[in-house]
C-alpha positions as CSV (number, residue, x, y, z in Angstrom):
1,X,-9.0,5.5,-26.3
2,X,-11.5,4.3,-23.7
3,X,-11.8,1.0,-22.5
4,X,-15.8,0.8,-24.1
5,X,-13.4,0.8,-27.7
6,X,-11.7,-2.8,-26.4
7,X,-12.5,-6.3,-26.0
8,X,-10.8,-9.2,-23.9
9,X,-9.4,-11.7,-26.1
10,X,-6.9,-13.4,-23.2
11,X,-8.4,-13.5,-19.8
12,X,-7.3,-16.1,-17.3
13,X,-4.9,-16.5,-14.2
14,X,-4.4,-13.1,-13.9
15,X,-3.8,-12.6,-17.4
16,X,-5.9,-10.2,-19.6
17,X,-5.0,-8.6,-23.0
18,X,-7.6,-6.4,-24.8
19,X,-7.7,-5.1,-28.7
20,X,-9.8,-2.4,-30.1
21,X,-13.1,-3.8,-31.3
22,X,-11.5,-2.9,-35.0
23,X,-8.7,-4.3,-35.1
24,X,-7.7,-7.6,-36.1
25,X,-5.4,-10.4,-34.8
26,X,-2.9,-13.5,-35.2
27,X,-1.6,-16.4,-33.6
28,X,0.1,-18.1,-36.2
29,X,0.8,-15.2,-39.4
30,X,4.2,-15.1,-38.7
31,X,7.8,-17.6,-39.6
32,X,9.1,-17.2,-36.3
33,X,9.2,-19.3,-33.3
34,X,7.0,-18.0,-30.8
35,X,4.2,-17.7,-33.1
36,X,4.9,-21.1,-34.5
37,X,4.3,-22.8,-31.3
38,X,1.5,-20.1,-29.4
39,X,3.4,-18.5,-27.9
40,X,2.1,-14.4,-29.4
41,X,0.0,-12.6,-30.5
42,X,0.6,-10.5,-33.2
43,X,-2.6,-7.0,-32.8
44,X,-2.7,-5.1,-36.4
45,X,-5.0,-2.4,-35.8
46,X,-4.9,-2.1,-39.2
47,X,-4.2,-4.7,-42.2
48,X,-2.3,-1.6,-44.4
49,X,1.4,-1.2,-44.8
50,X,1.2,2.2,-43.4
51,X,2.5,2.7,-39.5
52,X,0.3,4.2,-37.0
53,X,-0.2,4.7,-33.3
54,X,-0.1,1.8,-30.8
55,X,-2.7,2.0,-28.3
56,X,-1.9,-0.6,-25.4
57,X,-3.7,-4.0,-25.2
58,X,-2.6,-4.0,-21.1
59,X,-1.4,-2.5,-18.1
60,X,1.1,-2.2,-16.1
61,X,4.3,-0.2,-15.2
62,X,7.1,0.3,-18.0
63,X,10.2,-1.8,-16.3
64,X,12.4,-1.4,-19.4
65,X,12.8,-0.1,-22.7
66,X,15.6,-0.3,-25.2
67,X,16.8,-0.4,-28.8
68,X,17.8,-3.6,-30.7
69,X,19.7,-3.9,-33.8
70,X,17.7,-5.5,-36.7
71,X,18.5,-6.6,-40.3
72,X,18.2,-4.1,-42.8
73,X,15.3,-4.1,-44.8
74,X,15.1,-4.5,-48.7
75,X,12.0,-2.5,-48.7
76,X,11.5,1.3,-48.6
77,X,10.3,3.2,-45.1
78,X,11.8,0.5,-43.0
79,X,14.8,1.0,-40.2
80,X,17.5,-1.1,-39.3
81,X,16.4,-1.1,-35.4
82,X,13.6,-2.8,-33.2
83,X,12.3,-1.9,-29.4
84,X,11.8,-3.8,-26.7
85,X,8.9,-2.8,-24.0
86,X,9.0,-4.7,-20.9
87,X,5.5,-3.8,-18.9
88,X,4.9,-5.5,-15.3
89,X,1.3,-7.2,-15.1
90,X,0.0,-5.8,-11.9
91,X,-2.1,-8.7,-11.4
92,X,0.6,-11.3,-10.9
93,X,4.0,-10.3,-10.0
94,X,6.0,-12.7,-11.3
95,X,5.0,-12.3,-15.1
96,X,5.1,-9.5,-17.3
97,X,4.5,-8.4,-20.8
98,X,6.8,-7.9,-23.8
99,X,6.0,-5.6,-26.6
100,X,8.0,-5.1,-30.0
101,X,7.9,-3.1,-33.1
102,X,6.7,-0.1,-31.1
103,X,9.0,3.3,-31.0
104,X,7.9,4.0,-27.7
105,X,7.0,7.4,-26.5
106,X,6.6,5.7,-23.1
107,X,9.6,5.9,-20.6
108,X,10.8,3.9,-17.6
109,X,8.5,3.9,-14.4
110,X,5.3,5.2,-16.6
111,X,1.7,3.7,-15.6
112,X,-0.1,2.8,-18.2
113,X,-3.9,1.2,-18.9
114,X,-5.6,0.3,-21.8
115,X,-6.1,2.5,-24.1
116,X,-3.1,4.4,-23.6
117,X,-0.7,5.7,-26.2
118,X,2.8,3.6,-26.7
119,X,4.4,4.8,-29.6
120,X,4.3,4.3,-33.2
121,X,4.3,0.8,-35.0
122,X,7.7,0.3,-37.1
123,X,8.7,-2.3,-39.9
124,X,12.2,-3.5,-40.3
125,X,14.0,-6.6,-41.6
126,X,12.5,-8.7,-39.7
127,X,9.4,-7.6,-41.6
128,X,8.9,-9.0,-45.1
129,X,7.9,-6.4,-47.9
130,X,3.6,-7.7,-47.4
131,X,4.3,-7.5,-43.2
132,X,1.5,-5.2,-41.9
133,X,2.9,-3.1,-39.0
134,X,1.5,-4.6,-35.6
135,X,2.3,-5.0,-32.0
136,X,3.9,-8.0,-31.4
137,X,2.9,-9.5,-27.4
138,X,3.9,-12.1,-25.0
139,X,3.5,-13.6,-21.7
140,X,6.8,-14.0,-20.2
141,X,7.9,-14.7,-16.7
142,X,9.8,-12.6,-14.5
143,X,13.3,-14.9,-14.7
144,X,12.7,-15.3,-18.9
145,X,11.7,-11.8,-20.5
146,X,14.0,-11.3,-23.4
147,X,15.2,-14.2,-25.6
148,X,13.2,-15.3,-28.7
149,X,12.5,-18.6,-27.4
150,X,10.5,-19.2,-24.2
151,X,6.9,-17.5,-23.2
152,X,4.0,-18.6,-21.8
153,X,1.4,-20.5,-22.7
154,X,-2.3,-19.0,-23.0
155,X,-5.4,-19.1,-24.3
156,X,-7.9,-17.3,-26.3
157,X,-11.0,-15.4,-24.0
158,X,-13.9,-17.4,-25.8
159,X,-17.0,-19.1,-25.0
160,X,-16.6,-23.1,-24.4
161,X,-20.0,-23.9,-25.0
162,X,-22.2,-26.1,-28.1
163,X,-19.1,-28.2,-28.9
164,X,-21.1,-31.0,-30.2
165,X,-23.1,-29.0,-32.5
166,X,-20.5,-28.0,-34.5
167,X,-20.0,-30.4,-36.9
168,X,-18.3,-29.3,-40.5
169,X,-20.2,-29.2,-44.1
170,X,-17.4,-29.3,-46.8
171,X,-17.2,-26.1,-48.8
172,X,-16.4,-26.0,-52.8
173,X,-13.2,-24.1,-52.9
174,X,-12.7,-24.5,-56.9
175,X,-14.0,-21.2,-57.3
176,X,-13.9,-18.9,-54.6
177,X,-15.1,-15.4,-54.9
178,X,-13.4,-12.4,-53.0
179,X,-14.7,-9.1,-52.9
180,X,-11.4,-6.5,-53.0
181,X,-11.3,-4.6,-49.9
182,X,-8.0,-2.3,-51.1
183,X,-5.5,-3.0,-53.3
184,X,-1.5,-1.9,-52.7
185,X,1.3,-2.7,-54.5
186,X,2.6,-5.1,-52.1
187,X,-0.8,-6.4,-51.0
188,X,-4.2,-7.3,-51.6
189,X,-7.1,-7.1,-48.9
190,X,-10.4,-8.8,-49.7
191,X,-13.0,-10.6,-47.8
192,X,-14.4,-14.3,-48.4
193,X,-17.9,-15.1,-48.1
194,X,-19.4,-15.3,-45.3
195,X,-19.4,-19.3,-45.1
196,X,-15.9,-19.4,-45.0
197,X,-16.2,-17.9,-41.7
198,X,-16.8,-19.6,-38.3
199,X,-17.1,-17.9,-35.0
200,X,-15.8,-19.2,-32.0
201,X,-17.5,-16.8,-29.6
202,X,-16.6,-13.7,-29.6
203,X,-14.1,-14.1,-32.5
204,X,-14.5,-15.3,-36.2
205,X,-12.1,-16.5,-38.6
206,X,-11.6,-18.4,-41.4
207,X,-13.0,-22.1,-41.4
208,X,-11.3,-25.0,-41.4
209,X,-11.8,-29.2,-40.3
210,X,-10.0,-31.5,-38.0
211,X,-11.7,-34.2,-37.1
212,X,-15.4,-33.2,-38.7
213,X,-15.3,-30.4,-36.0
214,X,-15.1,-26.9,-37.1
215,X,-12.4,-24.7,-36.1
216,X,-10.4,-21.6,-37.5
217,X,-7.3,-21.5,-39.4
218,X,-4.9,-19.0,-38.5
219,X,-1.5,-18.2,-40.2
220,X,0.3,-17.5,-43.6
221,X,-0.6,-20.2,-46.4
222,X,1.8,-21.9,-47.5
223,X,4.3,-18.9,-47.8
224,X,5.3,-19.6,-43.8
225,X,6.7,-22.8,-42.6
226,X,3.5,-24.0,-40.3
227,X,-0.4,-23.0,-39.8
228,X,-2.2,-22.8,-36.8
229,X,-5.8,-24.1,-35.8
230,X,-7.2,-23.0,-33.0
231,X,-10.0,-25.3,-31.6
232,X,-12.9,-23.7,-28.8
233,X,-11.5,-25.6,-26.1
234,X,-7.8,-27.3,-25.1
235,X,-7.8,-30.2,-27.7
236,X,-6.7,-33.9,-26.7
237,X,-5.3,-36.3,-28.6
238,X,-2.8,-38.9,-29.6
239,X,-3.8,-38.5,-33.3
240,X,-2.6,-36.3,-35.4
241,X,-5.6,-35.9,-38.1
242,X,-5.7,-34.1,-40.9
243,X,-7.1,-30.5,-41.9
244,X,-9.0,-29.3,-44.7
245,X,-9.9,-25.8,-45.7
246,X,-13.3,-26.9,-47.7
247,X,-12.7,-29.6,-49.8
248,X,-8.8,-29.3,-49.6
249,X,-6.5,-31.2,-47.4
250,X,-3.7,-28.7,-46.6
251,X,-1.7,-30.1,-44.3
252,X,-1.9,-32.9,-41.0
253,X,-1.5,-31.8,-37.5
254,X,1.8,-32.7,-35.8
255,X,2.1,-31.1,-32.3
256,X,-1.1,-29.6,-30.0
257,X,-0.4,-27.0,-27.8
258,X,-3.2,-26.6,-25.5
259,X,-6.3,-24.8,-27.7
260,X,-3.8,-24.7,-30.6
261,X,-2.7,-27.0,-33.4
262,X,0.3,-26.8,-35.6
263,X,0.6,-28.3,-39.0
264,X,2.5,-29.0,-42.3
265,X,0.9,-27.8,-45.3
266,X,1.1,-30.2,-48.0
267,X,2.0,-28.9,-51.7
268,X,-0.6,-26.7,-52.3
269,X,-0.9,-23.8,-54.6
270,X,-3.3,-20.5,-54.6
271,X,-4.1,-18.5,-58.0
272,X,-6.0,-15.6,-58.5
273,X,-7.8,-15.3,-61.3
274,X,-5.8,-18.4,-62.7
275,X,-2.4,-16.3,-61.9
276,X,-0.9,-18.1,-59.3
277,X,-0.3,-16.1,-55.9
278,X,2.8,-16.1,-53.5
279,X,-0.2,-17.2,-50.5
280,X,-2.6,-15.7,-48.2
281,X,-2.3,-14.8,-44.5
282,X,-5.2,-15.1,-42.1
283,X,-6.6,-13.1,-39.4
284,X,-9.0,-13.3,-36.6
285,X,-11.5,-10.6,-35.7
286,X,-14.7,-10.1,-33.6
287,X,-16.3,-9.1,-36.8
288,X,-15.7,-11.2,-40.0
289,X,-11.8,-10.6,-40.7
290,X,-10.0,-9.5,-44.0
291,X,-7.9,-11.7,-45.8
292,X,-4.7,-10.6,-47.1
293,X,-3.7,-12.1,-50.8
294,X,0.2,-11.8,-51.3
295,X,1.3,-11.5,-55.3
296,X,4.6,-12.7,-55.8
297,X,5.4,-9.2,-57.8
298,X,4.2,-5.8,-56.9
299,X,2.0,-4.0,-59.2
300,X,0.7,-7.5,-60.0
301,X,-2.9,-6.7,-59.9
302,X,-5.0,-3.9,-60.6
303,X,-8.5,-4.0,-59.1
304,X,-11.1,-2.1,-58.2
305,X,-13.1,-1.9,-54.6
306,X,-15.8,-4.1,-54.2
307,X,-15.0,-5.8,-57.4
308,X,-15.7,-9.5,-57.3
309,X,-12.5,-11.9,-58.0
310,X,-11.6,-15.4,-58.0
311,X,-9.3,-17.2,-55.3
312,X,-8.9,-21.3,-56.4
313,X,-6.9,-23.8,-54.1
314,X,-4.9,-26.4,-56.1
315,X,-3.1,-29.5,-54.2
316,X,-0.4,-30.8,-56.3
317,X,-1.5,-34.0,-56.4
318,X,-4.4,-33.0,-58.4
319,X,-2.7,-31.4,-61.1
């Protein structure tokens, strides 16, 4: 891959991670704690169940590589093992970047740049049975590299002007139509019009409120304990507002974390086409990202590309 092929989407102190200008992105899609506090990023270079080739998002030298145990999956094509990559960041010395869910092809001592080949994605049971395979990334320093909590904070490569002119028209989300990207047994991959996006220069995702400002909301709805927002700039406050997704408060912010907000959702439901959904997870992109809708069976639905369905957002309180 050539580095024409990637954009930056972290770039400060000496810290730079790049994606492939197809590929999407996550802070927040995930249950676990580094992604529940921004801490990751999770780089799908595709939204499919399928694994694939990893093509790095940095460089550096490899500094270790090993095989961890994992839990067992209860899904089909997954292992029992995960892989650690610990990369030096030749930029600053004292941090370093941890990969997982890569079988590396990469050994100890290689150089490697963006673009370069790692391995091959993997699932395992650490994975539910709708987990796209990605790389999983993180900051860590030199003293701090392996244990699950820990990591540090960053943020996102975007523009930090016209904050002021962004203020938030409420979108009807009785009826919201999807156009069906692919459909799989485990999953469903559609795309919302294009007023559900916003773009926070240069990445779009899906729109939500906090204070009248638009931002983007990032993570797995409801089906994963918190969601992310992630506002254009580092966001102060000692309130904790609320945040809608159109008309729909889902949930109240309880802890900030520099450009990133965590939150609650309240009791909300999703149902397609009036058959009510496990969730969605969310994505960002630098092009308008795919949504992924998450039946609570496989084999739920049946539909055909670029068919038009319906996605509706019911809080409980409304029933």
């Amino acid at each position: 891959m050539t580095k024409s092929e990637f954009y930056e989407i972290v770039n400060m102190d000496n810290i730079c991670v790049s994606i492939q200008n197809t590929s999407h992105f996550s802070i927040g899609t995930s249950p676990y704690y580094a992604h529940q506090h921004g801490l990751a990023i999770d780089i799908y270079q595709n939204l499919t169940i399928d694994n694939y080739e990893v093509f790095s998002p940095i460089s550096g030298k490899i500094l270790k590589v090993k095989t961890l145990a994992a839990p067992k999956p209860k899904f089909l094509d997954g292992i029992d093992k995960d892989y650690l990559i610990l990369i030096s960041n030749p930029s600053n010395s004292e941090l370093l970047w941890k990969l997982m869910h890569v079988k590396p092809d990469v050994k100890l001592g290689d150089q490697i740049s963006v673009g370069d080949s790692l391995g091959k994605t993997i699932r395992n049971g650490y994975f539910a049975y709708w987990s796209s395979p990605h790389i999983h990334l993180e900051i860590r320093t030199i003293n701090d590299t392996i244990r699950a909590r820990g990591g540090k904070n960053f943020l996102l490569a975007v523009e930090k002007e016209g904050i002021s002119k962004e203020f938030f028209k409420a979108i009807d989300t009785t009826q919201i139509p999807l156009e069906i990207h692919s459909v799989y047994p485990e999953i469903i991959l559609a795309s919302l019009p294009k007023h559900f996006y916003h773009k926070i220069i240069p990445i779009y995702g899906v729109k939500a409120r906090v204070n009248n400002l638009n931002c983007i909301l990032d993570g797995g709805i409801p089906h994963y304990k918190l969601g992310t927002v992630i506002f254009r700039q580092e966001y102060n406050s000692d309130i904790f507002p609320p945040v809608y997704l159109g008309i729909n408060k889902i949930g109240t912010l309880h802890e900030i974390n520099g450009q990133f907000g965590f939150f609650k959702f309240d009791s909300i439901k999703f149902f397609l086409n009036d058959k009510e959904i496990r969730g969605i997870s969310l994505y960002l992109a630098n092009f308008l990202p795919l949504i992924k809708i998450i039946p609570y069976n496989k084999n739920e639905f049946s539909f055909k590309p670029k068919s038009t369905q319906n996605l509706s957002i019911i809080v409980e309180e409304n029933y």
